[in-house]
DOTI-555066 format. One record per residue: residue in one letter; x negated, y negated, z of N, C-alpha, C in turn. Coordinates in steps of 0.05 Angstrom, whole numbers, padded with zeros to 5 digits, always signed. Layout:
residues N
AXYZXYZXYZ
...
END
This chain:
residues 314
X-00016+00024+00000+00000+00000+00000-00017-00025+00000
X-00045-00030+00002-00061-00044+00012-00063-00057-00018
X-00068-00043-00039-00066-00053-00070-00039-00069-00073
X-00015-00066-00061+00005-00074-00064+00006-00109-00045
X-00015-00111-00026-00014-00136-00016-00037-00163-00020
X-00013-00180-00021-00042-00204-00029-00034-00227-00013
X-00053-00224-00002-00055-00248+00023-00073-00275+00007
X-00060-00297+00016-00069-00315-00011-00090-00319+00001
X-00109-00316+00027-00123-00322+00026-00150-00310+00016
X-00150-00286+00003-00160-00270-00005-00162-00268-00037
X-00142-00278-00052-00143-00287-00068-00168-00301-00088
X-00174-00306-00114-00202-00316-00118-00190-00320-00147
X-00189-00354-00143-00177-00376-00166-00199-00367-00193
X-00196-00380-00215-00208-00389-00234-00202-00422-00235
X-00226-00431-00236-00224-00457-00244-00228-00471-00262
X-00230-00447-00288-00232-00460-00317-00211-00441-00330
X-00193-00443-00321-00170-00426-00332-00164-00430-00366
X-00159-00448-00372-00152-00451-00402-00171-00474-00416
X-00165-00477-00440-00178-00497-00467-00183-00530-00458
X-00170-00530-00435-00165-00558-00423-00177-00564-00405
X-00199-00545-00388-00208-00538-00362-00221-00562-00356
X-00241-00575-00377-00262-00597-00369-00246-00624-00380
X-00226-00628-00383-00214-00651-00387-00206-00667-00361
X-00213-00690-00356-00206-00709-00344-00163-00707-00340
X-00163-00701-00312-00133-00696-00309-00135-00663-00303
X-00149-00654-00320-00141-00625-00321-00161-00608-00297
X-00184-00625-00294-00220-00601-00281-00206-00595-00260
X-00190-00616-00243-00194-00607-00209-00170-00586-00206
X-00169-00558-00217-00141-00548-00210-00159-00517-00201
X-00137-00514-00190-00145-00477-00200-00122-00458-00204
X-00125-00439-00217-00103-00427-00230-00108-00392-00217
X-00086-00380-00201-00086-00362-00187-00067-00337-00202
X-00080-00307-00200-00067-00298-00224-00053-00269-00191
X-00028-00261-00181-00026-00250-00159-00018-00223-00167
X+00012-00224-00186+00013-00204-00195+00018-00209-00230
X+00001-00191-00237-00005-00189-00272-00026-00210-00277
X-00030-00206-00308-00058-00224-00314-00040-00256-00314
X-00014-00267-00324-00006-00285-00324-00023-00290-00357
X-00019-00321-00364-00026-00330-00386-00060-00344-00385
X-00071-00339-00368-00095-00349-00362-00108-00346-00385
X-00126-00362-00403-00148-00355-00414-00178-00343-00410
X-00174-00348-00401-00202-00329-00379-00202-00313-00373
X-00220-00299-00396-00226-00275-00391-00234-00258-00365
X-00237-00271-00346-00256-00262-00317-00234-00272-00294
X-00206-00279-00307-00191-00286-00277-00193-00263-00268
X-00181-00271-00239-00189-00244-00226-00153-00239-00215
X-00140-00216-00225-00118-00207-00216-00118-00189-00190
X-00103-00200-00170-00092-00188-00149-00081-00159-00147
X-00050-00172-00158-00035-00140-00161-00037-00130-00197
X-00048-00115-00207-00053-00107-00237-00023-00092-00242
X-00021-00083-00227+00002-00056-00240+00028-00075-00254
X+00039-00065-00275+00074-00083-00281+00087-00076-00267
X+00100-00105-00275+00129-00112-00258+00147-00114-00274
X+00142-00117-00290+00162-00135-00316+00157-00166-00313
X+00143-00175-00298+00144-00206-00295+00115-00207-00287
X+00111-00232-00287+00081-00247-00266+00079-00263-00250
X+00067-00257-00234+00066-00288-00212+00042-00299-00213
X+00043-00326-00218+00012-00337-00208+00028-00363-00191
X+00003-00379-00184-00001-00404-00173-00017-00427-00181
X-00009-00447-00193-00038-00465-00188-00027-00477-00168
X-00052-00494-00161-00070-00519-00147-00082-00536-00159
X-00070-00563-00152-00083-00585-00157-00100-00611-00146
X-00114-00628-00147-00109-00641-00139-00094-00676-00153
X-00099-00694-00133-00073-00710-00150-00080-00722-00180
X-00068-00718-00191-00065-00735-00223-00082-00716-00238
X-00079-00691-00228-00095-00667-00249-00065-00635-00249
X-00067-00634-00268-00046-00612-00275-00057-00594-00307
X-00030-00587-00318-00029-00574-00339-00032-00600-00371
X-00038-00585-00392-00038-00607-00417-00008-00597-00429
X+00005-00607-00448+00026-00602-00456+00021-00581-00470
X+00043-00550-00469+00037-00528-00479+00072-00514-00481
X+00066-00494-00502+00088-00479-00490+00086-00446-00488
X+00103-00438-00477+00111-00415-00473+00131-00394-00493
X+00133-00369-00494+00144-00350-00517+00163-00336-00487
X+00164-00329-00458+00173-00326-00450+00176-00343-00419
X+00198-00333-00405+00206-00357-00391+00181-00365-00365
X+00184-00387-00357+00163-00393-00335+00187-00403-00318
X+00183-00398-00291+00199-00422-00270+00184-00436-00246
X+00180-00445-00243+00166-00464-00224+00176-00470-00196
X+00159-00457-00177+00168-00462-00149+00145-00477-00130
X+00159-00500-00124+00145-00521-00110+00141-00517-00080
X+00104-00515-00076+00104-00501-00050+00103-00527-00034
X+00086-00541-00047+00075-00561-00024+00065-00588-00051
X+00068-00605-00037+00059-00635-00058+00083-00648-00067
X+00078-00670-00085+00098-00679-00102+00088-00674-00148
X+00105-00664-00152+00093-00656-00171+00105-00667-00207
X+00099-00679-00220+00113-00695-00240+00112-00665-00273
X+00133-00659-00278+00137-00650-00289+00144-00659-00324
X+00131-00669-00342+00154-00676-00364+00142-00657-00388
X+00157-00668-00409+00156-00649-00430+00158-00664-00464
X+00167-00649-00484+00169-00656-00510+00140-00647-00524
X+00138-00654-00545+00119-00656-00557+00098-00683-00559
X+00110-00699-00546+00099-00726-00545+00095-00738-00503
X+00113-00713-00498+00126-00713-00461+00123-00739-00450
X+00147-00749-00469+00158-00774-00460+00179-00770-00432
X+00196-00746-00436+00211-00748-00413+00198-00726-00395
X+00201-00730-00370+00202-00729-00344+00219-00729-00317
X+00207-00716-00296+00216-00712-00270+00205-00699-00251
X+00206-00720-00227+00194-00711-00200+00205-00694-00182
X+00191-00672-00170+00193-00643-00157+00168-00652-00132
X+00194-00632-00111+00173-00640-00092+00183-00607-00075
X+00169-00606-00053+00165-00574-00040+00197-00565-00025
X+00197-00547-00045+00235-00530-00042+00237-00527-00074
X+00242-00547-00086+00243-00546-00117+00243-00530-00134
X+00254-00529-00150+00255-00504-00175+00260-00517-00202
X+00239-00507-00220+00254-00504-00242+00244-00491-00263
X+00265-00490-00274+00261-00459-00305+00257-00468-00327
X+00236-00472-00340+00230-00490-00363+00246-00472-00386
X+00256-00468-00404+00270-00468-00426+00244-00454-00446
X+00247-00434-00458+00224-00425-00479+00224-00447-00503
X+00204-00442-00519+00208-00459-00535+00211-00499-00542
X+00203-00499-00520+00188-00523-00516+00172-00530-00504
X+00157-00554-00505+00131-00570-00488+00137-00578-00472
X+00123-00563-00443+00129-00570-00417+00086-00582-00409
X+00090-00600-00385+00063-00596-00376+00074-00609-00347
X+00050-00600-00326+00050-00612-00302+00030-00629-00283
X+00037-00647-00270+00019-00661-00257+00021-00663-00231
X-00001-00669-00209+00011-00667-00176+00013-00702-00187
X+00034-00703-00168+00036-00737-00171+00034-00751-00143
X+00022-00729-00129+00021-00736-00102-00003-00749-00088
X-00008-00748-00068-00034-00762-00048-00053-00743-00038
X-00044-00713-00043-00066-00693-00038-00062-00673-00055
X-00080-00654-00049-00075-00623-00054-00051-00618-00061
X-00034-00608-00075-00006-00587-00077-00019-00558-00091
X+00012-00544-00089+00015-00517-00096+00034-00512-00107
X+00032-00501-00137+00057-00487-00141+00056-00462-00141
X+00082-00450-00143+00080-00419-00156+00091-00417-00182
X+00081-00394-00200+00103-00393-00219+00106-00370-00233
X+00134-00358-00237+00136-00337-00238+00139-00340-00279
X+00127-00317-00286+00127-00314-00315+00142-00287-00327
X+00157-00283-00347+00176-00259-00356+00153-00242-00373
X+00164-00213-00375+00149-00203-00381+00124-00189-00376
X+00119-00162-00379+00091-00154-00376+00071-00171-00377
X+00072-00168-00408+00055-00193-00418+00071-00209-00435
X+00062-00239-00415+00081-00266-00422+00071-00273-00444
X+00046-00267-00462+00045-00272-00490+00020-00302-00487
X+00025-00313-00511-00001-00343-00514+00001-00363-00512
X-00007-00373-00498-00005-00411-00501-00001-00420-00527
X+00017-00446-00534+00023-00461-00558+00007-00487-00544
X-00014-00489-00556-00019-00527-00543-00010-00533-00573
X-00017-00568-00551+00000-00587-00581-00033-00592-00582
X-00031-00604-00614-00052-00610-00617-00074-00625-00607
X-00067-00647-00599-00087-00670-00582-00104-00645-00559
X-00086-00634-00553-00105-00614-00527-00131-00606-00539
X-00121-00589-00556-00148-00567-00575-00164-00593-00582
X-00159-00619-00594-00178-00627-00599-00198-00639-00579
X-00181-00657-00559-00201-00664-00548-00213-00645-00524
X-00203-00621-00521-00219-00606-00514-00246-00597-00530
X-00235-00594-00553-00266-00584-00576-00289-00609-00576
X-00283-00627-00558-00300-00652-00542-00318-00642-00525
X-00304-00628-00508-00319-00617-00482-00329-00589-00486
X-00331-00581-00512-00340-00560-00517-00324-00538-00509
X-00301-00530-00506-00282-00508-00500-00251-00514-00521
X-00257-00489-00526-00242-00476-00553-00230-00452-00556
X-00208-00450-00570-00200-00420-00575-00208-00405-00595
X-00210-00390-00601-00213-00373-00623-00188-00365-00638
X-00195-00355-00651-00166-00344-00669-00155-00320-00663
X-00169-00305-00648-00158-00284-00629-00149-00297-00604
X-00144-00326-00598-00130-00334-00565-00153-00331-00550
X-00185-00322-00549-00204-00313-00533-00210-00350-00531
X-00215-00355-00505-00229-00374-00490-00259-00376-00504
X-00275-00404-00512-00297-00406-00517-00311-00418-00504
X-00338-00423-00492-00350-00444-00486-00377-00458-00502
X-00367-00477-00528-00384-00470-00544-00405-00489-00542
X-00411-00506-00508-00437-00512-00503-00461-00490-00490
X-00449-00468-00489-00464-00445-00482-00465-00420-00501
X-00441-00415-00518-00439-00394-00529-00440-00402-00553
X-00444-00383-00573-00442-00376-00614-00405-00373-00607
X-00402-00373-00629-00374-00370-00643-00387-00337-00654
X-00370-00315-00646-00385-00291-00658-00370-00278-00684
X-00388-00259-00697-00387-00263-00719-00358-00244-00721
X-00343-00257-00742-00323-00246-00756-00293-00266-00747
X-00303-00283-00730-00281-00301-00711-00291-00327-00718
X-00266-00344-00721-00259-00368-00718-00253-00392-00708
X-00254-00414-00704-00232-00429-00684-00200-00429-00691
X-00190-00429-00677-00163-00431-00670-00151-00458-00683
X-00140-00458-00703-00127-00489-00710-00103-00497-00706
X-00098-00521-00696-00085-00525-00683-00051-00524-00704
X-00035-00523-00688-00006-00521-00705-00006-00545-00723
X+00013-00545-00740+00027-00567-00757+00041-00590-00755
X+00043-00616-00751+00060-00620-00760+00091-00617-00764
X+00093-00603-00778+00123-00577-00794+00127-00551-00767
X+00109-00554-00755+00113-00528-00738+00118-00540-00708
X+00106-00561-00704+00113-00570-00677+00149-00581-00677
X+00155-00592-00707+00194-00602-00714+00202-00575-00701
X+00195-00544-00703+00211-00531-00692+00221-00516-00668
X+00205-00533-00643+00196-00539-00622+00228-00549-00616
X+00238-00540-00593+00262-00562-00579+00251-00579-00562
X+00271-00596-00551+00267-00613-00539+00294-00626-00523
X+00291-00637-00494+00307-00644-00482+00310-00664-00467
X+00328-00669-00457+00323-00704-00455+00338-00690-00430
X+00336-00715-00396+00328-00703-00364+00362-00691-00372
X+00377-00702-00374+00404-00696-00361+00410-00670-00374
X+00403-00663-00395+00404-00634-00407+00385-00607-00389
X+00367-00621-00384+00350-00600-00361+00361-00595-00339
X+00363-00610-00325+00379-00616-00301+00386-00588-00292
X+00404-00578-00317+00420-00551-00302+00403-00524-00308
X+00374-00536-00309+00353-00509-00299+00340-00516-00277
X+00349-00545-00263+00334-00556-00243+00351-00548-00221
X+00336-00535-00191+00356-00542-00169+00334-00555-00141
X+00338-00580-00134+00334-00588-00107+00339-00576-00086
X+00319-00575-00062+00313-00563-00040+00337-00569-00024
X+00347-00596-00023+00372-00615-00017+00398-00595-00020
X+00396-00599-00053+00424-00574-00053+00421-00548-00051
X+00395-00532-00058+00393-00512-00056+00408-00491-00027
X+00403-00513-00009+00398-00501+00020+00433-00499+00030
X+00445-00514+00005+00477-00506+00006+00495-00482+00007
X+00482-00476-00017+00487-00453-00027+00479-00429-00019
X+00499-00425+00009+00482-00397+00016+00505-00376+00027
X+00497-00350+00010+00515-00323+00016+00507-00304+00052
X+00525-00304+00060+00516-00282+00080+00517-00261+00076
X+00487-00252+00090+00483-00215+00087+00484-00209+00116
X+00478-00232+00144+00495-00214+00163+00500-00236+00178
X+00495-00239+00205+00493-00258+00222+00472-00275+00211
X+00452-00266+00216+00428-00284+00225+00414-00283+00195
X+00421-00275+00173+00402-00277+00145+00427-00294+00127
X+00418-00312+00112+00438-00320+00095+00415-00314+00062
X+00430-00310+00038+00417-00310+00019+00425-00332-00006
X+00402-00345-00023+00411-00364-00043+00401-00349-00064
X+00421-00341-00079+00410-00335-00114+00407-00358-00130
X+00383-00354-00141+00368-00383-00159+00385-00379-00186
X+00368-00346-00198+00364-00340-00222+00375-00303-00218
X+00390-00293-00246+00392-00275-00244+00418-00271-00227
X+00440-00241-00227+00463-00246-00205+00457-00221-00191
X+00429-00207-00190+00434-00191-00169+00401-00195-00143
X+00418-00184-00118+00398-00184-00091+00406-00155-00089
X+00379-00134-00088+00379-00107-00081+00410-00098-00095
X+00430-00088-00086+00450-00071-00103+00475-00085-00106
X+00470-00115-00087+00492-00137-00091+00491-00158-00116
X+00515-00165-00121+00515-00183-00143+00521-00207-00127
X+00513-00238-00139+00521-00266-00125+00521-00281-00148
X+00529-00299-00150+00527-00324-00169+00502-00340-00168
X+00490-00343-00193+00459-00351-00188+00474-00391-00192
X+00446-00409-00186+00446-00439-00195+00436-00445-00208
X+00430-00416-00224+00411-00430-00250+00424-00402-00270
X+00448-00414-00291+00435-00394-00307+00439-00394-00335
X+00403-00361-00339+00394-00360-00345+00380-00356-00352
X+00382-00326-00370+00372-00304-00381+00339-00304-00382
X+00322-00305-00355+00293-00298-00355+00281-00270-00359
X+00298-00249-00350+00289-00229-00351+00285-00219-00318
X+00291-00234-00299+00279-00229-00263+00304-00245-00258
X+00304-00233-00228+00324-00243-00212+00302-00258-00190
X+00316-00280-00188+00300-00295-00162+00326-00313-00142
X+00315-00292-00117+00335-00297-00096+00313-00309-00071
X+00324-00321-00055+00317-00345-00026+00325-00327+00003
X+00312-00311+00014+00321-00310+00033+00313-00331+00062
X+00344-00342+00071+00334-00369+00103+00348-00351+00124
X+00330-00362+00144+00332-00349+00173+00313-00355+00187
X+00321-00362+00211+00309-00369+00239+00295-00341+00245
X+00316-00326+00263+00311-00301+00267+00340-00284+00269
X+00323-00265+00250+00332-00246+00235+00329-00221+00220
X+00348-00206+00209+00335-00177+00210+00348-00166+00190
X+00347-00149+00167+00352-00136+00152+00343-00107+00148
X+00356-00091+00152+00345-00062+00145+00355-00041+00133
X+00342-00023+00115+00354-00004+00102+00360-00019+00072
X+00344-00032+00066+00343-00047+00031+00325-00033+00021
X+00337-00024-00010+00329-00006-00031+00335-00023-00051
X+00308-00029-00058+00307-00032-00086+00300-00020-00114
X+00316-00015-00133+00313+00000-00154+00298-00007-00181
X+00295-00030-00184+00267-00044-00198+00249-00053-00194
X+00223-00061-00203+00199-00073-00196+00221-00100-00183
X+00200-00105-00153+00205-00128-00133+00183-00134-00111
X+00180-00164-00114+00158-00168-00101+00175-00187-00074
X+00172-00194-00061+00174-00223-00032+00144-00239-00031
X+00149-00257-00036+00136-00278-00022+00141-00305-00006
X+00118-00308+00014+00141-00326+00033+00130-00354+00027
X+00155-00367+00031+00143-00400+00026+00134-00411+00052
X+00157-00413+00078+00158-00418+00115+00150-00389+00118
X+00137-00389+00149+00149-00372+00163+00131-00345+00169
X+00127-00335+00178+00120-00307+00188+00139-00282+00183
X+00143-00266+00164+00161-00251+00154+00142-00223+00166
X+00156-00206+00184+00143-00176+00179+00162-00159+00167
X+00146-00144+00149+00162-00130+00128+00161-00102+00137
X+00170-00081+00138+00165-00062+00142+00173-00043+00116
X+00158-00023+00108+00162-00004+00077+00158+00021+00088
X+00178+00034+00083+00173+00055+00091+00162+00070+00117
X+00131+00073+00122+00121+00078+00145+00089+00055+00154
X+00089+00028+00127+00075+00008+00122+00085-00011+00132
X+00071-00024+00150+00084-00056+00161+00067-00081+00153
X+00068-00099+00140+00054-00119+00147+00060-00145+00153
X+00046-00171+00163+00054-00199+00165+00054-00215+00144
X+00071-00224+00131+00073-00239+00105+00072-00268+00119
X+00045-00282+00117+00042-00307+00123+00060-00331+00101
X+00055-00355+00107+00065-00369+00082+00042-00371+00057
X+00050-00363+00028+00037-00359+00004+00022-00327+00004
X+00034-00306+00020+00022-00279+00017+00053-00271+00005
X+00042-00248-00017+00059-00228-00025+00057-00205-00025
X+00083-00188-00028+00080-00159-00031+00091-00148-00049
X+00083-00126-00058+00101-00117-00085+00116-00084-00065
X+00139-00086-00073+00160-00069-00062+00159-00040-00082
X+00144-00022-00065+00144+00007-00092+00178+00013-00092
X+00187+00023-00119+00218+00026-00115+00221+00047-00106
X+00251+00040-00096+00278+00067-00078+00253+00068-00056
X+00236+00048-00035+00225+00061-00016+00248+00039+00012
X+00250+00052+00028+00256+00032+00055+00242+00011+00067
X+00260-00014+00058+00249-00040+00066+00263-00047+00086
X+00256-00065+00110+00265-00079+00130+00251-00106+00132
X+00256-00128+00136+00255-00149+00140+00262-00161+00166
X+00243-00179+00167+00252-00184+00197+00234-00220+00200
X+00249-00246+00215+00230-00265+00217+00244-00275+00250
X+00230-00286+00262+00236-00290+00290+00216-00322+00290
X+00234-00344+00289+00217-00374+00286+00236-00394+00297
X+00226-00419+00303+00241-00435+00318+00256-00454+00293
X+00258-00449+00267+00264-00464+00252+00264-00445+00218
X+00288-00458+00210+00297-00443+00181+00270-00445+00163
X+00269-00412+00163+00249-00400+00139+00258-00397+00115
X+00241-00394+00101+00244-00382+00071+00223-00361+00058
X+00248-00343+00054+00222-00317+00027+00236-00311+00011
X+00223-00313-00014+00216-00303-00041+00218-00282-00050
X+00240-00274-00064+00248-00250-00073+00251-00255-00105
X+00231-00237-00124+00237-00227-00152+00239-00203-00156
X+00259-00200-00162+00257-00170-00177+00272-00162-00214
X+00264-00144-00225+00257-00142-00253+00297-00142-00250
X+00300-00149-00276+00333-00148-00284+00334-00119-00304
END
């Protein structure tokens, strides 16, 4: 079960994660890969949990006025705000925008240009969960690739990461050129009030909550099922994962079977999990991956409403 846990502090970032790594805005981040490889370029991230889920989790870290370059995705990403304030916008030009701060959610839409920034006064954290085994390749818009091919880091035409103030371009491979023009028109695009209903605030989030007994209440984000129950999600939104909130002071859950790949991670709080005849303490930003049909119990005992992180495959 020990392969199955990742204590974030144990964890071991890459800090040149993608084509953008030495750009001004972009150097000071690090990009955390927990379960699956995630979309990292880098060849040498170092993955936590390897085995599939059907999905991925990573995390970055920033610090302020350094994030992501505008890119997109082939499958879904959602974004959970651990800590910071974080400026999100998008397009191909990412004229529009919106500020996220720690509770926050949101599900970027495939098929368009999303990027992120901390917009805050320190350090933040996000998480973010990605669909799919493998979530597939980065789309940058052009300006990225180029003025990255400034700082000497580049893609190849196989998606392989270069560093071509140290390395050859090897033989039989190319650079990567950047899209069109004609190809970025078929890119969507959304303007805030159309997003909105992939966005949910920590504010309202904390509304919306189902009881599973006394002392556990549950919020479905994404997806309509928790373990063998169905709920009404606030986002939806065909990702491929269900992502449910469990809050509680103290409280207790036992005898949960889950029948697909499912991981918890906690945002508050001191969670002990118990699996089967495995116990451990899920600090805040440690996860676990749940082997299926085994006996889970849950349990948090705190002076103030917690939160954990529940994905599991749809």
């Amino acid at each position: 079960m020990n392969n199955r846990l990742a204590k974030f502090e144990d964890l071991i970032p890459s800090t040149l994660p993608f084509v953008e790594g030495k750009l001004e805005g972009h150097k000071e981040r690090k990009n955390y890969s927990i379960v699956g490889p995630g979309v990292a370029e880098d060849s040498k991230q170092f993955v936590k949990i390897a085995m599939p889920h059907s999905f991925n989790l990573g995390a970055v870290s920033a610090m302020p006025k350094n994030g992501s370059g505008l890119h997109s995705h082939t499958t879904a990403e959602v974004f959970i705000i651990y800590s910071g304030k974080w400026k999100f916008y998008w397009g191909a030009e990412g004229k529009d925008e919106t500020i996220l701060s720690a509770g926050d959610i949101i599900s970027m839409p495939t098929n368009m240009f999303r990027a992120f920034e901390n917009a805050g006064d320190e350090e933040g954290l996000i998480f973010v969960v990605l669909g799919g085994d493998d979530p597939g390749i980065i789309t940058w818009i052009p300006s990225v690739l180029e003025k990255a091919k400034k700082t000497g880091m580049a893609l190849l035409n196989d998606n392989s990461l270069i560093d071509l103030s140290i390395n050859e371009i090897p033989k039989g491979k190319g650079i990567l050129e950047p899209i069109s023009k004609d190809e970025i028109k078929k890119f969507d695009n959304y303007k805030l009030n159309e997003l909105e209903k992939f966005i949910c605030k920590n504010n309202e989030i904390t509304k919306h909550v189902n009881k599973i007994n006394d002392n556990i209440n549950l919020i479905q984000i994404l997806g309509n099922k928790f373990e063998n129950k169905n709920y009404l999600p606030l986002i939806n939104q065909d990702t491929g994962f269900n992502l449910s909130i469990l809050k509680s002071i103290n409280g207790q859950i036992n005898n949960l079977k889950f029948e697909k790949s499912t991981i918890l991670f906690a945002r508050t709080g001191k969670w002990e999990i118990l699996i089967d005849n495995f116990q451990c303490i899920l600090n805040p930003k440690d996860t676990i991956s749940i082997p299926i049909n085994s006996n889970v119990s849950i349990k948090i005992n705190e002076n103030e409403n917690c939160y954990l992180n529940c994905v599991t495959q749809i």
